[in-house]
C-alpha angles and dihedrals in degrees: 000000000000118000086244097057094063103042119111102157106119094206121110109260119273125258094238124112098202111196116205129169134122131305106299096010087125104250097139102044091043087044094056094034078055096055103048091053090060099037101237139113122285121202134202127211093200093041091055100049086056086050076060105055102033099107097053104038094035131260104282092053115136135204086259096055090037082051091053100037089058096032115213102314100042094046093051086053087055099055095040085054084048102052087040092055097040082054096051095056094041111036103104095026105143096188117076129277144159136214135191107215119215109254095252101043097098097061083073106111086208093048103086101066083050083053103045093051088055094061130256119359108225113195109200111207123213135168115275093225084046092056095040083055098056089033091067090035089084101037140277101310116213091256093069129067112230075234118071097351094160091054085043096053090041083053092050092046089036085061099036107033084075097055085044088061092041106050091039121125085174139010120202108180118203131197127207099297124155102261095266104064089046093058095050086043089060110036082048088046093052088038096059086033095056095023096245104186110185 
């Protein structure tokens, strides 16, 4: 069902660009990338829930070591207090702002009103086999076994790429491009998209 066809909130629609998309997909480089090109905050999901849990678990923590020190459920809960958070401060911003949303968010039933008050929901597409590259680039994250991590990372796709698509006002799919030309692909992609006119 389009994203249009459920809503019922009579607001204006909120200033915020919000990107989603799998691990490595970029959201947070383009989205910051994004934001500087327009002048305006970004925000991070994941790096406010370390802003969270800095004083208890020290000041060079990172969203690997918070994800393993709550465990799944815990760590769920963080993101979700994050994003709610996040949408009470912005929802009637009228100024600009981006967000990077943190990959599993969406699979929260509760999730779309919240994104839908934070303004319009990108979803950037990349290759499967290109994000499970950059993904063990940096090392096994918690979510895959040492086992069978490729089936593990096709399961976790398999479940959100769904709710991506659903919840997308836009999709910008990006192939593998230096930084750089990404960057450029998706803030040129939102611009036509919202009729940005500088």
């Amino acid at each position: 069902m389009a994203r249009s066809e459920r809503s019922e909130d009579p607001r204006p629609p909120a200033a915020g660009v919000i990107l989603g998309g799998m691990k490595h997909c970029g959201k947070s480089t383009h989205g910051r990338a994004l934001a500087q090109h327009w002048g305006c905050p970004f925000y991070d999901t994941d790096d406010l829930v370390v802003e969270r849990f800095r004083p208890e678990l020290g000041e060079h923590v990172t969203i690997r070591d918070v994800c393993l020190a709550l465990g799944d459920d815990g760590f769920r809960e963080a993101e979700w207090d994050a994003l709610l958070a996040l949408y009470r401060r912005q929802v009637r911003c009228p100024e600009r702002y981006v967000v990077s949303l943190g990959g599993r968010l969406v699979t929260n039933s509760e999730v779309y009103p919240i994104l839908n008050g934070l303004g319009k929901f990108v979803f950037l597409r990349v290759d499967l086999q290109l994000l499970f590259e950059r993904v063990m680039r940096r090392g096994l994250p918690p979510f895959l076994s040492k086992e069978r991590p490729w089936d593990d990372f096709q399961a976790v796709y398999t479940e959100r790429e769904p709710f991506y698509t659903c919840y997308a006002d836009l999709t910008v799919t990006l192939p593998d491009l230096p930084i750089g030309e990404a960057s450029a692909r998706v803030i040129r992609a939102i611009e036509e998209f919202l009729d940005v006119r500088e």
